[in-house]
Backbone as numpy.savetxt, mean C-alpha at the origin, in Angstrom:
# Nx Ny Nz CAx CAy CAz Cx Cy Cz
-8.11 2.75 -19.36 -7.54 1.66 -18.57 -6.73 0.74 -19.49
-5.97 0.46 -18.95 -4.82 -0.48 -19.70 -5.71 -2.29 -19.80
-5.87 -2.58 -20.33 -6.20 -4.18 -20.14 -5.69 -5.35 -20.93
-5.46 -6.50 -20.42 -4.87 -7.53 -21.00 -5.20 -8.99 -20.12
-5.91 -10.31 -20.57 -6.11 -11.20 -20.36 -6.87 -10.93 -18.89
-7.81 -10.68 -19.48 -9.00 -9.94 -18.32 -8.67 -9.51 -17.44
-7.42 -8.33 -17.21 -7.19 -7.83 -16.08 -7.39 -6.36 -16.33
-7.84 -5.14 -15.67 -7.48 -4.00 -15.45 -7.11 -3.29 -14.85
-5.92 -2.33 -14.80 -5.37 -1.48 -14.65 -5.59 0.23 -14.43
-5.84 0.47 -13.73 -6.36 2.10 -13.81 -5.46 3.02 -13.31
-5.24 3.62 -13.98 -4.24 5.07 -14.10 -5.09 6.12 -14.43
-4.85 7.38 -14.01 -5.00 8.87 -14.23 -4.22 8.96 -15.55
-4.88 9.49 -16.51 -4.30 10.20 -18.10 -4.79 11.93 -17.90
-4.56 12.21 -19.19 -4.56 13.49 -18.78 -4.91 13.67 -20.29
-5.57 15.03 -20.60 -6.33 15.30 -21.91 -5.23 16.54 -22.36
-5.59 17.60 -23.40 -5.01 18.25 -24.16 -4.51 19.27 -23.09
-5.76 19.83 -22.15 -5.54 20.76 -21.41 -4.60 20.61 -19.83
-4.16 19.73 -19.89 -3.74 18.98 -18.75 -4.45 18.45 -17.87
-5.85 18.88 -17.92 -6.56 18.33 -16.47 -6.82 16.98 -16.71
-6.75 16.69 -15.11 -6.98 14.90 -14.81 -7.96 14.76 -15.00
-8.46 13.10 -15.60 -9.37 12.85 -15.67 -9.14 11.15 -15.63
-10.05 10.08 -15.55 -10.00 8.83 -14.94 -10.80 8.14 -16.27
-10.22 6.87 -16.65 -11.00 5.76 -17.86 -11.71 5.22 -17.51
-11.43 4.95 -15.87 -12.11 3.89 -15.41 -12.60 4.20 -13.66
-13.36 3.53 -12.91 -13.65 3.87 -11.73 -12.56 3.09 -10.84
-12.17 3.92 -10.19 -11.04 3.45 -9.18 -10.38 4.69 -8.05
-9.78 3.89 -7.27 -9.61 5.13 -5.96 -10.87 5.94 -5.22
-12.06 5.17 -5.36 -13.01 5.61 -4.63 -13.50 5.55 -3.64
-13.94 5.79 -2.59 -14.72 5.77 -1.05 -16.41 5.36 -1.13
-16.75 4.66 -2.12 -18.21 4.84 -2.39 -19.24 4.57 -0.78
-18.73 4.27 -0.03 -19.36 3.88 1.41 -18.94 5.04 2.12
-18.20 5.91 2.04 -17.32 6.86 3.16 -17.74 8.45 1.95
-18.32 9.15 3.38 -18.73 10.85 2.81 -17.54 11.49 3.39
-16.72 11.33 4.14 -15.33 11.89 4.50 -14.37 11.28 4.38
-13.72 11.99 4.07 -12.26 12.04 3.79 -12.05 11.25 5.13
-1.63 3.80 13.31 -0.97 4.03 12.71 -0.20 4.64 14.36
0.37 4.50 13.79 1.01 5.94 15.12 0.47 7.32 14.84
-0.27 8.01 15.92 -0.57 9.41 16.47 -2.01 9.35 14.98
-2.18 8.02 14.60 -3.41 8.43 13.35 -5.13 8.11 14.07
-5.79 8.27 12.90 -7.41 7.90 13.14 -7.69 6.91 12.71
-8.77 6.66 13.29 -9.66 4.99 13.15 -10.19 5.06 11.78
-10.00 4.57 10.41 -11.31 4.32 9.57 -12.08 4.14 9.36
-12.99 5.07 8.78 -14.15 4.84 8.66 -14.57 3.51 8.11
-15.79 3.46 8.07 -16.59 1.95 7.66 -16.24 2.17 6.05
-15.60 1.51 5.02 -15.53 1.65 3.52 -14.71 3.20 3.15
-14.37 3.61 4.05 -13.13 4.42 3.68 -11.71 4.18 3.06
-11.76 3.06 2.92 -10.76 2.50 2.23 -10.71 0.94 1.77
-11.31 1.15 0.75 -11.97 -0.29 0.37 -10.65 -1.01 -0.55
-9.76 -0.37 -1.04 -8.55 -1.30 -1.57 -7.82 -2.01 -0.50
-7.65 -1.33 1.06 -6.89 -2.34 1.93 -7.43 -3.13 1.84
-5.95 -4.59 2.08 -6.22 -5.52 2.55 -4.99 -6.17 3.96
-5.51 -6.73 4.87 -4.82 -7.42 5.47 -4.23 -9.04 4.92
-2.80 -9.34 4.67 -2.24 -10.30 4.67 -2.14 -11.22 6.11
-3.10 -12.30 6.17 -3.02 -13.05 7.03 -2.21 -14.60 6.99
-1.59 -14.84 8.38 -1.29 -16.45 8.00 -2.01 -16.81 9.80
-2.69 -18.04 9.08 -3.40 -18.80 10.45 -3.96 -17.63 11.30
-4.56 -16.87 10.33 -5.78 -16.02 11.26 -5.05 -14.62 11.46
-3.41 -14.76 11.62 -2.67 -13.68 12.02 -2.18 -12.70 11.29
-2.54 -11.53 11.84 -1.96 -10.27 10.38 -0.66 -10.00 10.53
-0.05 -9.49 9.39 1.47 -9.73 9.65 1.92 -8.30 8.48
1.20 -8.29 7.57 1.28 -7.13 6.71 0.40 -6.26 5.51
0.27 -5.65 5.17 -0.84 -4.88 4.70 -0.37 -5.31 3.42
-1.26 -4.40 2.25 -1.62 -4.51 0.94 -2.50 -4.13 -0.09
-2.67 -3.32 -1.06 -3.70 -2.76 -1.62 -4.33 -3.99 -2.86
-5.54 -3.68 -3.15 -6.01 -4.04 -4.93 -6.27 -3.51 -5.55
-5.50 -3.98 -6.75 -5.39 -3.18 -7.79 -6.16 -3.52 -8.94
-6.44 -4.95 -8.94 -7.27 -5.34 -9.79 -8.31 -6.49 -9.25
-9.37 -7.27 -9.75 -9.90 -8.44 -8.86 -9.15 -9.21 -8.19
-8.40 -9.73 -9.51 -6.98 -10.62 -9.07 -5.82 -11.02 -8.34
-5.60 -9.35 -8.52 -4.00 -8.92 -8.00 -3.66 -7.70 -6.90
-3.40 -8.28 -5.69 -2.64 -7.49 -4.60 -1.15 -7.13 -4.71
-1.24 -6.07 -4.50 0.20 -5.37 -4.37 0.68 -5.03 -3.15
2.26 -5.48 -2.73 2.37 -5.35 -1.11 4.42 -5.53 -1.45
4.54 -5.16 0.05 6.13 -5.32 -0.09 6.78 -6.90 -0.34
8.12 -6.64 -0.89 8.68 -7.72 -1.39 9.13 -8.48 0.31
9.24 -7.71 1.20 9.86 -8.38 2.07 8.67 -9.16 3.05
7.43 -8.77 2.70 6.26 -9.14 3.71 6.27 -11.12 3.29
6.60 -11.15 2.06 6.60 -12.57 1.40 7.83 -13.03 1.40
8.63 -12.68 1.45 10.20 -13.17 1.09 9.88 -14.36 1.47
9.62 -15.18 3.08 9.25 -16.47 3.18 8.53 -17.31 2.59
7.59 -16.64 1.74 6.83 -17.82 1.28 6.65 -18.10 0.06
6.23 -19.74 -0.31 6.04 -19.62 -1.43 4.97 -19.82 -2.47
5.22 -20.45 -3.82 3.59 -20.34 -4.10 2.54 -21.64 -3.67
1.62 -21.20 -3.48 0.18 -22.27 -2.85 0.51 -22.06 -1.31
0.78 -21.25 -0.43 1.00 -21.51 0.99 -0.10 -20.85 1.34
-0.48 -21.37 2.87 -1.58 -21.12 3.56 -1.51 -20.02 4.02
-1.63 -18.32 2.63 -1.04 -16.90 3.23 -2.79 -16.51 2.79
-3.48 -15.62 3.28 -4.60 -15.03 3.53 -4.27 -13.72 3.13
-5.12 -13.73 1.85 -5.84 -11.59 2.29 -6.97 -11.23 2.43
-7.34 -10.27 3.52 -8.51 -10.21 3.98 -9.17 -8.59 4.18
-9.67 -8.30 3.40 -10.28 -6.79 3.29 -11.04 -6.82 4.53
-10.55 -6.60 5.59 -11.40 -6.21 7.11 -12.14 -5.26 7.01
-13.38 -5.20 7.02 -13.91 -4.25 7.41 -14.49 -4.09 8.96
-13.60 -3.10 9.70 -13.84 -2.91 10.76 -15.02 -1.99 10.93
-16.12 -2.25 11.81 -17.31 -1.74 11.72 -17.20 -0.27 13.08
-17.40 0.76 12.21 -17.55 1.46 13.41 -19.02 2.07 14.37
-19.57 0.99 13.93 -21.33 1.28 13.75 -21.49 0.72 15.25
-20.77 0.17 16.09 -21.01 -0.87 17.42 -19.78 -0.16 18.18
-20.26 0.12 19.93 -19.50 -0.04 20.34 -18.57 -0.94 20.81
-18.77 -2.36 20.58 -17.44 -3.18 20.93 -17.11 -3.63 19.36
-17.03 -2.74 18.48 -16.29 -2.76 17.02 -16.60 -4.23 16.21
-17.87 -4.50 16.03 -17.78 -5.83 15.81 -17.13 -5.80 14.11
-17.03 -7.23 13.37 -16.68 -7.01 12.18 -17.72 -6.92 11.47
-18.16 -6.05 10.23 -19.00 -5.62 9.75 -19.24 -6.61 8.53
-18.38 -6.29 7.54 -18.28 -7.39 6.62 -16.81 -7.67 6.60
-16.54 -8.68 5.80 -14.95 -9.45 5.52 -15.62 -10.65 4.15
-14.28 -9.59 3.40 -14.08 -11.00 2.44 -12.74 -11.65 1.91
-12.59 -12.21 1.80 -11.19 -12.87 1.81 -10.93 -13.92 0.76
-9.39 -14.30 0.36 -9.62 -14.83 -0.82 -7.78 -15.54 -0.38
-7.91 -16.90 -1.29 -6.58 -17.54 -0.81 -5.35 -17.26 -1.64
-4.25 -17.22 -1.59 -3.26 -16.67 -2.79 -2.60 -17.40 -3.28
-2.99 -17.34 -4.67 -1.96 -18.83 -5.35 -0.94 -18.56 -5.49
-0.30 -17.71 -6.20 0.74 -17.27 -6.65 1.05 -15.74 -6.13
2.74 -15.89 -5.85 3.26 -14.47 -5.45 4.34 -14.47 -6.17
4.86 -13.31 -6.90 5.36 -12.69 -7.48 6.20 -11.71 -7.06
7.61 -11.73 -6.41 8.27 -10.88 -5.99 9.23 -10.15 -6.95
9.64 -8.92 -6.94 10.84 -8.37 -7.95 11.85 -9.14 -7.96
12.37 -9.62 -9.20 13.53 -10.38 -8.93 14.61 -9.98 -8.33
14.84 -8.47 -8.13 16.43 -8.06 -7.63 15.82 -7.85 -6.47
15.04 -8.10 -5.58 15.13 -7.98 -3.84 15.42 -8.54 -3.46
16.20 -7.88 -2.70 17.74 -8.57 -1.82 18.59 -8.36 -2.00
19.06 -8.19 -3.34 20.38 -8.00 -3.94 21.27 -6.65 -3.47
20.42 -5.90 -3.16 20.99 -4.49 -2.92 20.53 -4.01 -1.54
20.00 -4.28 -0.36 19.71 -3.70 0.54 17.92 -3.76 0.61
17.35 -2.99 0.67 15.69 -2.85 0.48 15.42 -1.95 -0.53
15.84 -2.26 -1.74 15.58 -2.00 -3.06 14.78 -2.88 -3.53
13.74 -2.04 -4.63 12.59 -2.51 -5.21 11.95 -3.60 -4.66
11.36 -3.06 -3.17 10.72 -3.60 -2.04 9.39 -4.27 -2.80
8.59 -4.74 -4.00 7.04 -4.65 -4.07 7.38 -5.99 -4.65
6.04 -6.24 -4.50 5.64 -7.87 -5.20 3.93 -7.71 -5.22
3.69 -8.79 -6.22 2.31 -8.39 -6.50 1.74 -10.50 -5.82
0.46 -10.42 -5.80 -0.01 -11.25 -5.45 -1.47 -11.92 -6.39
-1.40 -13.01 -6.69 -2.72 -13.53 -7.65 -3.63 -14.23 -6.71
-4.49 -13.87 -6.58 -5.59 -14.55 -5.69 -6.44 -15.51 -6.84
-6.48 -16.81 -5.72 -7.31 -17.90 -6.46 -8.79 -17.50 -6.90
-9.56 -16.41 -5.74 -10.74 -16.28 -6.15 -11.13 -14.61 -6.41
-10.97 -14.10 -7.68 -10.61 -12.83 -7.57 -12.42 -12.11 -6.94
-12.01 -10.60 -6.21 -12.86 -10.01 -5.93 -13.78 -9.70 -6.65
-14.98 -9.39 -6.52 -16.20 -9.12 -6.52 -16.78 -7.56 -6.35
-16.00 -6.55 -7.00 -16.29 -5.19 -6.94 -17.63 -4.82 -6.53
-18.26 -5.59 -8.18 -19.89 -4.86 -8.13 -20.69 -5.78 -6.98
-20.11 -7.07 -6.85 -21.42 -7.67 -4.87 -20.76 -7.08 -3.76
-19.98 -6.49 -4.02 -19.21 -5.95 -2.55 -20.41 -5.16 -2.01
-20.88 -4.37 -2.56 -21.49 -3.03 -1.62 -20.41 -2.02 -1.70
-19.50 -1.69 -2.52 -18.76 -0.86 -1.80 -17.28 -1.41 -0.68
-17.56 -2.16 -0.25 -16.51 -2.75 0.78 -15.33 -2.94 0.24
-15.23 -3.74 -0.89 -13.99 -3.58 -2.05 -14.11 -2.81 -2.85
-12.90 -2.49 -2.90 -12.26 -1.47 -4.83 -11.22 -1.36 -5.02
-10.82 -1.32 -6.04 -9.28 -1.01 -6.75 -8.96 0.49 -5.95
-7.33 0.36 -5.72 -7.20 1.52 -6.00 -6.30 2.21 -7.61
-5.98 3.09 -7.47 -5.96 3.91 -8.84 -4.10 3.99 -8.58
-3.74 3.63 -9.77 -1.95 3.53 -10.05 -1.63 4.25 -10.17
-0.29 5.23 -9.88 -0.16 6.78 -10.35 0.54 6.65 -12.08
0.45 7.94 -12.18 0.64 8.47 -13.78 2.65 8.43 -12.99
3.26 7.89 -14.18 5.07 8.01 -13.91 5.25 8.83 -13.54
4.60 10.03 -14.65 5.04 11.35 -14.75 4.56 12.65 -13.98
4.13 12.30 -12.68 3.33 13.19 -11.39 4.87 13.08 -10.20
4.76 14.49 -10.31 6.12 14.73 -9.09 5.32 14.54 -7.52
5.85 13.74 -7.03 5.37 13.30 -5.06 5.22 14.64 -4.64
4.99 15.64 -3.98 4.57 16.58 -3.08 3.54 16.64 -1.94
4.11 17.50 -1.26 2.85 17.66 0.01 2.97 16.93 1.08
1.83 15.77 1.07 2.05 14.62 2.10 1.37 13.70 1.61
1.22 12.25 2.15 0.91 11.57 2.27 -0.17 10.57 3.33
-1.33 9.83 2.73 -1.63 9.26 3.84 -1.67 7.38 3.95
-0.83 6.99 5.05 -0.89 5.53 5.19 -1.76 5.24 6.17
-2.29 3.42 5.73 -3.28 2.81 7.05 -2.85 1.58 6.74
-3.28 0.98 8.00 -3.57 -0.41 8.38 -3.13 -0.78 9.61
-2.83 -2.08 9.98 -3.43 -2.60 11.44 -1.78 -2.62 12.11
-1.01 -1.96 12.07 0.13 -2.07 12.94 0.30 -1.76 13.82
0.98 -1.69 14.49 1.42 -0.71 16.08 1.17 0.31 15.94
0.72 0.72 16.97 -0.36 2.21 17.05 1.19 2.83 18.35
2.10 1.97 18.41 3.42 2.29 19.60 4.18 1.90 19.21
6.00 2.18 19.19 6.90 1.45 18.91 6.92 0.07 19.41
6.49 -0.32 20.62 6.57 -0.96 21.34 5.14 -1.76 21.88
4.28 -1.54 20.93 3.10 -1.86 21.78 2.67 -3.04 20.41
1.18 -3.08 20.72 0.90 -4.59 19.89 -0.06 -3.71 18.71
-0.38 -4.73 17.87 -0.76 -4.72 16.19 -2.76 -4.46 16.39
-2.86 -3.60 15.51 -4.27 -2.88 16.12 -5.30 -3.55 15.73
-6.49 -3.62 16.39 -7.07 -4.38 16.09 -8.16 -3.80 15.24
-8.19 -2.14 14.80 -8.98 -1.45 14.04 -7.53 -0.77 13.07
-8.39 -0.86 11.66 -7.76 0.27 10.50 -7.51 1.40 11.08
-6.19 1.92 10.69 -6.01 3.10 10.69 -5.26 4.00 9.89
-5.27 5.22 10.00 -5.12 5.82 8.77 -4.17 7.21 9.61
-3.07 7.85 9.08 -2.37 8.83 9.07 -2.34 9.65 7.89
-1.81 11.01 8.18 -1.46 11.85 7.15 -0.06 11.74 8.00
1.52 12.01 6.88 2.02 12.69 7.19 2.73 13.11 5.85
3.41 14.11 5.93 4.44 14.89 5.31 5.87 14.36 4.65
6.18 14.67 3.11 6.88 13.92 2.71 8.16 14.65 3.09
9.16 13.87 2.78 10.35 14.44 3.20 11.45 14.72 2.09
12.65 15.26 2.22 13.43 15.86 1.08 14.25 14.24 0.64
14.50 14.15 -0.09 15.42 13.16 -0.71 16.78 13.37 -0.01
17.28 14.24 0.13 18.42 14.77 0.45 18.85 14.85 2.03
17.72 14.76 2.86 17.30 14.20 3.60 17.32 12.63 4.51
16.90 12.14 3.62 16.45 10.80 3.62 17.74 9.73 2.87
18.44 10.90 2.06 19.77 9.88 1.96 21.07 10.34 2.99
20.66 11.08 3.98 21.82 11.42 4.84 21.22 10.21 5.62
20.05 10.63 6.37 19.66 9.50 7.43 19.93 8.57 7.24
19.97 7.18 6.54 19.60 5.99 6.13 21.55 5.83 5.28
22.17 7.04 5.57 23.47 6.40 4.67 24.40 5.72 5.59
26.06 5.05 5.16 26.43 4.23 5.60 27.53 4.86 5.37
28.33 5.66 6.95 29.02 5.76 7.24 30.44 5.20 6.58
30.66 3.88 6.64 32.13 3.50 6.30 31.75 3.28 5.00
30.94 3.11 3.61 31.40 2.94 2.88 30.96 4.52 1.90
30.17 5.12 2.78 29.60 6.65 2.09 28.67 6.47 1.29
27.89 5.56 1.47 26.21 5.27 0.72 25.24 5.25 1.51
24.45 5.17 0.82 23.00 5.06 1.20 22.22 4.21 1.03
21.45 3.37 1.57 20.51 2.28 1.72 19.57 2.88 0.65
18.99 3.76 0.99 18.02 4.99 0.57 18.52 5.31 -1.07
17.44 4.66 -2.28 17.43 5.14 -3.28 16.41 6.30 -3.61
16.15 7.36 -4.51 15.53 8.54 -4.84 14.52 8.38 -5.92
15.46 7.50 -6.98 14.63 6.86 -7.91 13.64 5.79 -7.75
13.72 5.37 -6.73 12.83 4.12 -6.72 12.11 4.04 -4.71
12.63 4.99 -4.70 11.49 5.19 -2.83 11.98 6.79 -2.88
10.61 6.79 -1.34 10.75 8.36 -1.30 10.28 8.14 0.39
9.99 8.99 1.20 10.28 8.57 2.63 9.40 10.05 2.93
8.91 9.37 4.23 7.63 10.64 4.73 7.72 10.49 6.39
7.35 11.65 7.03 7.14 11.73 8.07 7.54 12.79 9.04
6.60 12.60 9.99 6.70 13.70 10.47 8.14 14.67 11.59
8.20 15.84 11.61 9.51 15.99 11.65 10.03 16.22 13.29
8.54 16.09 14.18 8.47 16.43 15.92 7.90 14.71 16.10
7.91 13.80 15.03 7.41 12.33 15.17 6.40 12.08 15.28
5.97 10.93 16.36 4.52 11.00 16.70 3.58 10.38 15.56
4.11 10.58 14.24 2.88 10.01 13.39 3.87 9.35 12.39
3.16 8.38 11.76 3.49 7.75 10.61 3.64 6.20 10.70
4.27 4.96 9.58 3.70 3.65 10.10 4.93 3.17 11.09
3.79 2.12 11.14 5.11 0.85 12.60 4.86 -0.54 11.51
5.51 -1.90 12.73 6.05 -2.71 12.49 4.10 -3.36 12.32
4.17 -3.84 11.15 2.63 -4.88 10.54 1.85 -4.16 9.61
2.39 -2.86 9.50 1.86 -1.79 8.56 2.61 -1.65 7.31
3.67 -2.68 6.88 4.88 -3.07 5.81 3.59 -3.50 4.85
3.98 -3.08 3.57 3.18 -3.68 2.37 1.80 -2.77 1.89
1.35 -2.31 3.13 0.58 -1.63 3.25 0.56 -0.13 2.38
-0.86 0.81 1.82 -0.10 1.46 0.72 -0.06 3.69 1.76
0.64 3.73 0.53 0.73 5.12 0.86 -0.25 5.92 -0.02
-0.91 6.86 0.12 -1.81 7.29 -0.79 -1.73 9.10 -1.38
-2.40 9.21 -2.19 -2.49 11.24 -2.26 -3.81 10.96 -2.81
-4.59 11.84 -2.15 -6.48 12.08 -3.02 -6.40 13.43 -3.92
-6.85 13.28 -5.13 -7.01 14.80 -6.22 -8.38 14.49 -6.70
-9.15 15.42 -6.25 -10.29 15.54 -6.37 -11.19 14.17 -6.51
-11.04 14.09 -5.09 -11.81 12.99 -4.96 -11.48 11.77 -4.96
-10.46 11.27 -5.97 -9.93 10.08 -6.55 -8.69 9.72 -5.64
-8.13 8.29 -5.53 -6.72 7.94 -4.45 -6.18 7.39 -5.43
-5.24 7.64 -4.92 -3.67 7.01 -5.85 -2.71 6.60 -5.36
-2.68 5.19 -5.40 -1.02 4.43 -4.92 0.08 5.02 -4.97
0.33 5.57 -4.36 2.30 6.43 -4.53 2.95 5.72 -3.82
2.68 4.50 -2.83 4.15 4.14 -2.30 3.63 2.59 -1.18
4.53 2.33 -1.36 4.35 1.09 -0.41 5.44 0.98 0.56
4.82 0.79 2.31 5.69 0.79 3.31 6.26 -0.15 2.99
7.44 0.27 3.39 8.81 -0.47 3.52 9.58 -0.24 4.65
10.19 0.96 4.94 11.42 -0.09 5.90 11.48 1.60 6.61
11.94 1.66 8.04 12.18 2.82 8.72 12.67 2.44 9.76
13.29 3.13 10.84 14.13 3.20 12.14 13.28 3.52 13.31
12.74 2.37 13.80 11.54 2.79 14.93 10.26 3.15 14.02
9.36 3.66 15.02 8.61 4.04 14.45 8.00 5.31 14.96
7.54 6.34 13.74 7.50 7.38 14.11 8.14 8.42 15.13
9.70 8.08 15.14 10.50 8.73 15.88 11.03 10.54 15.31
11.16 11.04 16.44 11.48 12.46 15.89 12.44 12.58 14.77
12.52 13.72 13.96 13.31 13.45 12.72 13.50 12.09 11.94
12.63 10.96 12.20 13.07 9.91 11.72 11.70 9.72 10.17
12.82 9.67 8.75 10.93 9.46 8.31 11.34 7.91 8.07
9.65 7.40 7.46 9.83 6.12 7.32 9.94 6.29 5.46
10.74 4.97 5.28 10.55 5.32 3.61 9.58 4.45 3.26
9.25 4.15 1.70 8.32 3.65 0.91 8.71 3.59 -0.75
8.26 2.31 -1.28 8.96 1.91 -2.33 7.94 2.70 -2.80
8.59 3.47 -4.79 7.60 4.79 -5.09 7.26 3.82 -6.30
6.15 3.57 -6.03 4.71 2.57 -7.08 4.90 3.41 -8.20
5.23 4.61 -8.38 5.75 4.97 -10.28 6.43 4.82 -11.02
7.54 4.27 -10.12 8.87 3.38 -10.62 8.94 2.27 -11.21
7.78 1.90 -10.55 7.46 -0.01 -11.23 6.44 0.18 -12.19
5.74 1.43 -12.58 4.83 0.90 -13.15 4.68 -0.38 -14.41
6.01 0.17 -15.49 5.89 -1.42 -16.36 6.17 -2.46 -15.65
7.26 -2.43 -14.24 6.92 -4.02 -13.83 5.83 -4.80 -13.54
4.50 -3.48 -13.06 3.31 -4.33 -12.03 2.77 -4.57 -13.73
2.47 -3.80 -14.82 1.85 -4.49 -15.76 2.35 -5.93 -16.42
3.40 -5.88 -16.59 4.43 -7.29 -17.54 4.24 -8.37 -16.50
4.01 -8.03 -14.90 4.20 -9.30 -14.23 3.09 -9.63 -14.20
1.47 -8.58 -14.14 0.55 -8.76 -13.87 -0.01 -10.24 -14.65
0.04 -9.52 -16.24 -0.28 -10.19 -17.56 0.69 -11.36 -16.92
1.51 -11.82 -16.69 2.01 -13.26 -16.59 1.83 -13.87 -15.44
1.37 -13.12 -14.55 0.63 -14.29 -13.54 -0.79 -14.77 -14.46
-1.42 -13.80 -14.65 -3.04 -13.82 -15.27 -2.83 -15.52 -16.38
-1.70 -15.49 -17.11 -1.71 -16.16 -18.19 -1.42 -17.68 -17.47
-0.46 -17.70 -16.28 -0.56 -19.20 -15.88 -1.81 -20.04 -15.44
């Protein structure tokens, strides 16, 4: 694990033989024995790094932890606000133990400081992420399980396969913000792809960078995130362990046929989330 001014960092390294292996505990389910639009309900501690970003009670956008301290979420979920405002994150744990879903546990913590990439905006929805310092950092080992880090990817791991996103957004293009976690798989999509969709006609570009997002979803629709599910993370499990690969960002409807949604790719930033981390930690 990487550490600096009591913060840690957990990444996948890799030994002589190539196989993965972990420094530190992170990306785990310790409450959950199993393993959105068109997705499933979460289990109870199936995903103990979400968090919901609240203001005045209201969720508005998702977010993982990465460390006690520090939430990671899109640059655009904050663009309004600034530092010391009355913004909430709140690790919901939705209980699936009751039939009228009561809340099981919740812990929550106020955010002093936010930290957005300095070039968002400048270019369209480029380098969508910002990290967040909570006044009262989490409590791993009293959680029970309910909180945990999740695990940062290695730069050097190529995206494949699919992907799975959660949290409390529209479960409809058109319908309202859920009141249970939820969780999708879908399927990543070609780059090549994803810069036809998302390009711009009169000037012959693309919104859509390769280096720095990558875009998933399914290709008959039906699955993948909506509008309150922004910030919120994208994940891949290898044996056992989860790994941040991407944070919702920005798509055309939601879960529309041929349409994927993209996601800023969390391996791109990795020296930003460390250099900014260490300088929130230090104020």
């Amino acid at each position: 694990a990487f550490e600096a001014l009591g913060i840690k960092f957990y990444f996948f390294k890799y030994n002589n033989n190539s196989a993965l292996y972990l420094t530190e505990t992170c990306g785990q389910s310790p409450r959950s024995n199993e393993r959105i639009v068109g997705g499933y309900q979460a289990k109870v501690g199936e995903l103990p790094w979400q968090v919901s970003l609240q203001r005045n009670g209201y969720h508005f956008c998702g977010g993982s932890i990465i460390s006690p301290s520090i939430v990671i979420t899109a640059a655009h979920c904050v663009r309004r606000f600034q530092k010391r405002r009355n913004v909430y994150t709140q690790n919901g744990r939705c209980a699936i133990l009751s039939e009228n879903y009561t809340w099981l546990k919740l812990f929550s913590s106020i955010v002093a400081t936010i930290r957005r990439h300095k070039d968002f905006g400048k270019n369209g929805l480029m380098n969508d992420i910002a990290l967040l310092k909570l006044v009262e950092p989490f409590d791993f080992n009293k959680s029970e399980g309910y909180v945990a880090p999740i695990c940062l990817p290695n730069p050097k791991d190529v995206l494949e396969g699919s992907i799975v996103t959660s949290g409390w957004g529209r479960t409809r293009e058109r319908g309202k913000t859920s009141q249970e976690l939820m969780a999708v798989s879908v399927p990543l999509g070609s780059d090549l792809f994803c810069t036809y969709q998302y390009s711009r006609l009169i000037t012959l570009s693309s919104i859509y960078n390769w280096n720095s997002m990558f875009c998933a979803g399914a290709l008959l629709g039906g699955r993948g995130s909506c509008k309150g599910d922004s910030g919120g993370p994208a994940t891949q499990t290898k044996k056992g362990i989860t790994v941040l690969v991407g944070l919702v960002s920005f798509g055309r409807g939601c879960a529309r046929i041929a349409n994927a949604g993209v996601y800023t790719k969390v391996s791109h930033y990795i020296d930003w989330i460390q250099e900014n981390s260490e300088d929130l930690l230090a104020q």
